[in-house]
C-alpha positions in Angstrom: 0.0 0.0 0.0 1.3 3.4 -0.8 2.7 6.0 1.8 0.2 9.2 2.0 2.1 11.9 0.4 2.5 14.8 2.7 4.0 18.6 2.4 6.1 20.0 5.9 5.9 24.1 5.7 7.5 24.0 9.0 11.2 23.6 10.2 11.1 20.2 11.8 13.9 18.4 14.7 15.0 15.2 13.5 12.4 12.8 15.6 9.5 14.5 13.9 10.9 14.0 10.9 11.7 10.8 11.4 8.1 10.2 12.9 6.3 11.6 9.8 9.1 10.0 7.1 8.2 6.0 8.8 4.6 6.2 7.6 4.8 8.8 4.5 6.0 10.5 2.4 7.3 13.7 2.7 8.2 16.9 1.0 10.1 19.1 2.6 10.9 22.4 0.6 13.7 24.8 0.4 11.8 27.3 1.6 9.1 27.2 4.8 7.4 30.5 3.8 6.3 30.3 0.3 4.5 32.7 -1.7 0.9 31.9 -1.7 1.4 30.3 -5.3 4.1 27.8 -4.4 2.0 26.9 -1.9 -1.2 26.0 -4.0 1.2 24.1 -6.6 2.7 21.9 -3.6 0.0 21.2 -2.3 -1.8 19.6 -5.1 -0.7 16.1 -4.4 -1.1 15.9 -0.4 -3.2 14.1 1.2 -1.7 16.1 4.6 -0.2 19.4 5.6 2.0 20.4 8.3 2.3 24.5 9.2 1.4 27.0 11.6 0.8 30.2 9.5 -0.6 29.1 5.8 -4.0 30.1 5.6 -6.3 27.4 5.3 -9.5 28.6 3.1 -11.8 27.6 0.2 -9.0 28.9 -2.4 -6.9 26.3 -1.2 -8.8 23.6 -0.5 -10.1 23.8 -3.7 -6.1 23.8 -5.0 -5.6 20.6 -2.7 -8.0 18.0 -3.4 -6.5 15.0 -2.0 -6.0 16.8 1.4 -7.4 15.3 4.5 -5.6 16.3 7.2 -4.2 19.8 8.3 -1.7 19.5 11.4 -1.1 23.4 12.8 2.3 23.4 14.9 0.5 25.8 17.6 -2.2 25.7 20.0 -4.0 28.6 18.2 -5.8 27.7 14.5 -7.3 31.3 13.5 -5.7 30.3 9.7 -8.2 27.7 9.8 -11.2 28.4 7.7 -13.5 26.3 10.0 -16.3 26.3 7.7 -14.4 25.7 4.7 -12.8 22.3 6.5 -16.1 21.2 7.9 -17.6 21.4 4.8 -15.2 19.6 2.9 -14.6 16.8 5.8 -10.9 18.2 6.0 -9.5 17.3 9.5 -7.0 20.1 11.4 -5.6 19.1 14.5 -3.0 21.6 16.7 -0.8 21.2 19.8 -2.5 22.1 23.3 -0.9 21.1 26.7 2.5 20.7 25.5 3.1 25.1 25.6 0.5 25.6 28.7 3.4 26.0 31.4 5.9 28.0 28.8 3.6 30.5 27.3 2.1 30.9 31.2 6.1 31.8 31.9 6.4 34.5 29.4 2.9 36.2 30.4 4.5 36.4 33.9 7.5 37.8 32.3 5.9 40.6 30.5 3.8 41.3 34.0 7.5 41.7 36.1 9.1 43.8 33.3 6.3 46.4 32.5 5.7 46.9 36.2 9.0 47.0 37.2 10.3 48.6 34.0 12.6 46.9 33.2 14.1 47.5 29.4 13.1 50.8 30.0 16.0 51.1 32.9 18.4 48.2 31.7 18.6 50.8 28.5 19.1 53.5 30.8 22.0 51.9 32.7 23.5 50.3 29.1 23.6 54.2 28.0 25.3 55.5 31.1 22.4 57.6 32.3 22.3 55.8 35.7 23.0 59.0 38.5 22.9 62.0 35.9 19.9 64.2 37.1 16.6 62.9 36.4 17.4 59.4 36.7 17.4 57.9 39.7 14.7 57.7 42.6 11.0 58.2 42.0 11.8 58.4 38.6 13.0 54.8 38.7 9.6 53.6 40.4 7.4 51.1 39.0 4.6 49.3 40.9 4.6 46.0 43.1 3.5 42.3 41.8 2.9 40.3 44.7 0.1 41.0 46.8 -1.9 42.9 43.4 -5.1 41.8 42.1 -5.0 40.1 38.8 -7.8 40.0 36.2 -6.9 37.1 33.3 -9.6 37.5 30.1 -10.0 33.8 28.9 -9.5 31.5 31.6 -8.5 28.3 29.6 -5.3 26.3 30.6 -2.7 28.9 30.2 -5.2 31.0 32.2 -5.0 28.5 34.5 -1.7 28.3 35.0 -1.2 32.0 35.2 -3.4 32.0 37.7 -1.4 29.0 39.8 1.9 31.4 39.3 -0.5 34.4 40.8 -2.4 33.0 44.2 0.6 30.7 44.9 3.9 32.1 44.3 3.2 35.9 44.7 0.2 36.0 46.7 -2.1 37.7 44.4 -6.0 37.7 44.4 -7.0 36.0 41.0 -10.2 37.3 39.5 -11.3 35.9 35.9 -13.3 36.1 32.5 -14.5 33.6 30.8 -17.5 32.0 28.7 -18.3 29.4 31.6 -17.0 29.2 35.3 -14.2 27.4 36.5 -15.0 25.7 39.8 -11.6 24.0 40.0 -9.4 27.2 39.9 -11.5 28.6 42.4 -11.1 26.0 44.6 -7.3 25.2 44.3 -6.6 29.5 43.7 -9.5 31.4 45.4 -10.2 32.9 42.0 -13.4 34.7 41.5 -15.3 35.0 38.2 -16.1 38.6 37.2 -18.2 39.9 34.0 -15.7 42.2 31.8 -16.4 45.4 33.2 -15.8 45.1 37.1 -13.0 42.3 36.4 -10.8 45.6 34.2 -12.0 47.9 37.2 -11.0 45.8 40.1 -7.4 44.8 38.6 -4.2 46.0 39.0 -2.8 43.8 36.1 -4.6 42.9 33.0 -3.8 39.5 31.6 -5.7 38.4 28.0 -5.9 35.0 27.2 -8.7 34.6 25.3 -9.0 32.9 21.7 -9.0 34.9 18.4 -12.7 34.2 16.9 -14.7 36.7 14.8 -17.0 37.1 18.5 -13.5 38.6 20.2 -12.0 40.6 18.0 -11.2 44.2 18.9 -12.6 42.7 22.5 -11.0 45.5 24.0 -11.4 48.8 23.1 -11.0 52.4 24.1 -13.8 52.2 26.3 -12.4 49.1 28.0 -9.0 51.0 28.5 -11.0 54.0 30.2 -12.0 51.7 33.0 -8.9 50.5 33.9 -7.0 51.9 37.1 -4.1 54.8 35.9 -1.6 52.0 37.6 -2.8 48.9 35.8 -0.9 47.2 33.5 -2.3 45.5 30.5 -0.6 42.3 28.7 -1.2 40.5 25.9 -0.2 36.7 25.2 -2.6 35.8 23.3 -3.7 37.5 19.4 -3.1 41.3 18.7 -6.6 41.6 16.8 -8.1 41.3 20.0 -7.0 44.5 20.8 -7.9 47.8 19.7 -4.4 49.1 18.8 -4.9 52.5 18.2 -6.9 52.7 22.0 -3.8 50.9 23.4 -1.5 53.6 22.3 -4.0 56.2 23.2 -4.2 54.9 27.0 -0.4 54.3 27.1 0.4 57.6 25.4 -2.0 60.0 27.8 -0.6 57.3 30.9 -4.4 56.4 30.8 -2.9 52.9 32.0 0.3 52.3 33.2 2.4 50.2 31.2 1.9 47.1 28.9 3.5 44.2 28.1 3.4 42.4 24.3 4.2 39.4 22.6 1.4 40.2 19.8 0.2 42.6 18.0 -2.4 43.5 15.1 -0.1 43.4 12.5 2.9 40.7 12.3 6.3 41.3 12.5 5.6 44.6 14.2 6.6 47.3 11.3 9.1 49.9 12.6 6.6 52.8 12.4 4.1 50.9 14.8 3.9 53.6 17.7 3.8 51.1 20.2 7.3 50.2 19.7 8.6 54.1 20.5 6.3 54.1 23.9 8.7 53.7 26.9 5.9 52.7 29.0 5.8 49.3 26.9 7.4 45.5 27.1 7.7 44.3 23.3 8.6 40.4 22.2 8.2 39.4 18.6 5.5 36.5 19.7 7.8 34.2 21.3 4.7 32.6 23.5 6.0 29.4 23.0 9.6 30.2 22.1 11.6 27.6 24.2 13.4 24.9 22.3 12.1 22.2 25.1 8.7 23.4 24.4 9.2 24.0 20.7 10.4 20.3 19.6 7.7 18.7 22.0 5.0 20.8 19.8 6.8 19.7 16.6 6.6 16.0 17.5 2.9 16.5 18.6 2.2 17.9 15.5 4.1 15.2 13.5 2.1 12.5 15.5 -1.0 14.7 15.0 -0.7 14.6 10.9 0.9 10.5 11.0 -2.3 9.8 13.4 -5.5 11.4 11.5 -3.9 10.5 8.1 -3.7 6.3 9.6 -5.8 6.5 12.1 -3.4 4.5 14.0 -2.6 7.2 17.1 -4.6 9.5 19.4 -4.8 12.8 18.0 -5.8 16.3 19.0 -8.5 17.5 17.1 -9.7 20.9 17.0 -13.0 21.3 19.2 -14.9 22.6 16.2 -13.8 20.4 14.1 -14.4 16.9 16.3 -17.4 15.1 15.0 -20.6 15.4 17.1 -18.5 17.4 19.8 -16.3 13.8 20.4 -13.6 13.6 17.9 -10.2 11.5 18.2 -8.5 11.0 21.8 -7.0 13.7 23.4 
């Protein structure tokens, strides 16, 4: 019986390769970021797709007839045309669990540097500012971590385990947003469910976590900005088009909020005329969520058992939720 073909638009470590290359066969190219027309004439012949990025829509689906399978290297799957896939029986799988505890890391990360201003003062010390006038003191004040009141917008498992790192290693009070309550967090974390409004009122840090869908995008707005407190700080670990950018530079501009921190942003890479990136009051990383190689090769060998398992059927998979027939869908 013939191997499935399959086409790999994503850099892989030698045991996913070697995963994917026992039960098909693959096509690596040259290139991992081809132009939208390479990729419609590679994909003719596969029957699966590995990527995190290609945009997965009617065009191309109509380009790939054989496909069946779509394996996303990432947790997230906003390139996946849901609708198109459904309609043409096309399964897309991605890589939860494996990134929960890194990406929860990071979002901590951008909480300590924006409150505690970090690059801001490590530039001022790198250009010998440190004790001329002006810079030293108040002016080197940021605001306290432990013991704050944190507010996280989509409470799924990263949420989760941000809220872990809050109530038990600095002592924070945890409230939370999301479509249905947790009863586990707030039993292991104290953590208190709050509609949108009061949660951005109440907290001292702002942490979104929510899921990119055409019902949150632009989720938070000017208006959402204006009932912040002046010391809040606002991060974002999860998609930039949930934000209103222009409002975010508005409320970090007039010191509406305090600070932010980034790892996303409306428009990726960042461009260098994105005002966000001169504001001193802001933490910027080029969407590095995930960006540990320990993390990175254990999504990469998901993803390779995710495309060798829905093309064979011969290993649990992880289906997306919408995607998993009548709401079961292969293991998890």
């Amino acid at each position: 019986m013939a191997m499935p073909k399959v086409l790999v638009l994503k850099p892989l470590p030698e045991e996913a390769k070697r995963i994917v290359r026992e039960r098909c066969e693959m096509f690596e190219p040259q290139t991992f970021s081809p132009s939208r027309e390479q990729a419609l004439e590679w994909i003719a012949d596969a029957e699966g797709l590995l990527t995190n990025d290609v945009r997965i829509d009617a065009e191309l689906l109509n380009a790939a007839t054989k496909l069946k399978v779509v394996s996303n290297q990432s947790v997230g799957y906003d390139n996946f045309d849901l609708a198109a896939m459904k309609e043409r029986g096309i399964v897309g799988t991605h890589t939860p669990y494996v990134l929960d505890d890194t990406v929860a890391d990071l979002a901590f990360a951008l909480m300590l540097s924006a409150a505690r201003r970090v690059p801001e003062l490590d530039a001022q010390v790198k250009q010998g500012k440190w004790g001329q006038p002006g810079c030293g003191g108040e002016a080197h004040y940021g605001v306290d971590v432990h013991h704050a009141t944190i507010g996280i917008v989509g409470m799924g498992r990263i949420g989760e385990a941000v809220a872990r790192r809050a109530a038990l290693g600095f002592g924070m009070k945890v409230l939370y947003n999301a479509r249905s309550r947790k009863p586990a967090a707030e039993q292991a974390y104290g953590a208190e469910f709050r509609s949108l409004e009061p949660l951005l009122e109440q907290s001292d840090f702002v942490v979104l976590l929510a899921p990119y869908t055409p019902e949150t995008a632009r989720m938070i707005r000017a208006e959402h900005f204006a009932r912040m407190k002046p010391t809040a700080v606002f991060v974002n670990a999860s998609r930039g088009q949930l934000v209103d950018e222009p409002a975010l530079v508005e409320a970090l501009r007039s010191r509406r909020i305090f600070a932010a921190g980034l790892d996303v942003y409306e428009h990726e890479p960042a461009k260098a005329g994105n005002p966000l990136l001169a504001l001193p009051n802001v933490v910027t990383l080029p969407h590095i969520g995930s960006a540990t190689a320990k993390t990175r090769h254990q999504m990469a060998v998901t993803a390779a058992n995710n495309l060798v398992g829905a093309l064979l059927n011969d290993r649990p998979v992880h289906v997306v939720p919408e995607l998993r027939k009548n709401g079961g869908g292969p293991a998890q």
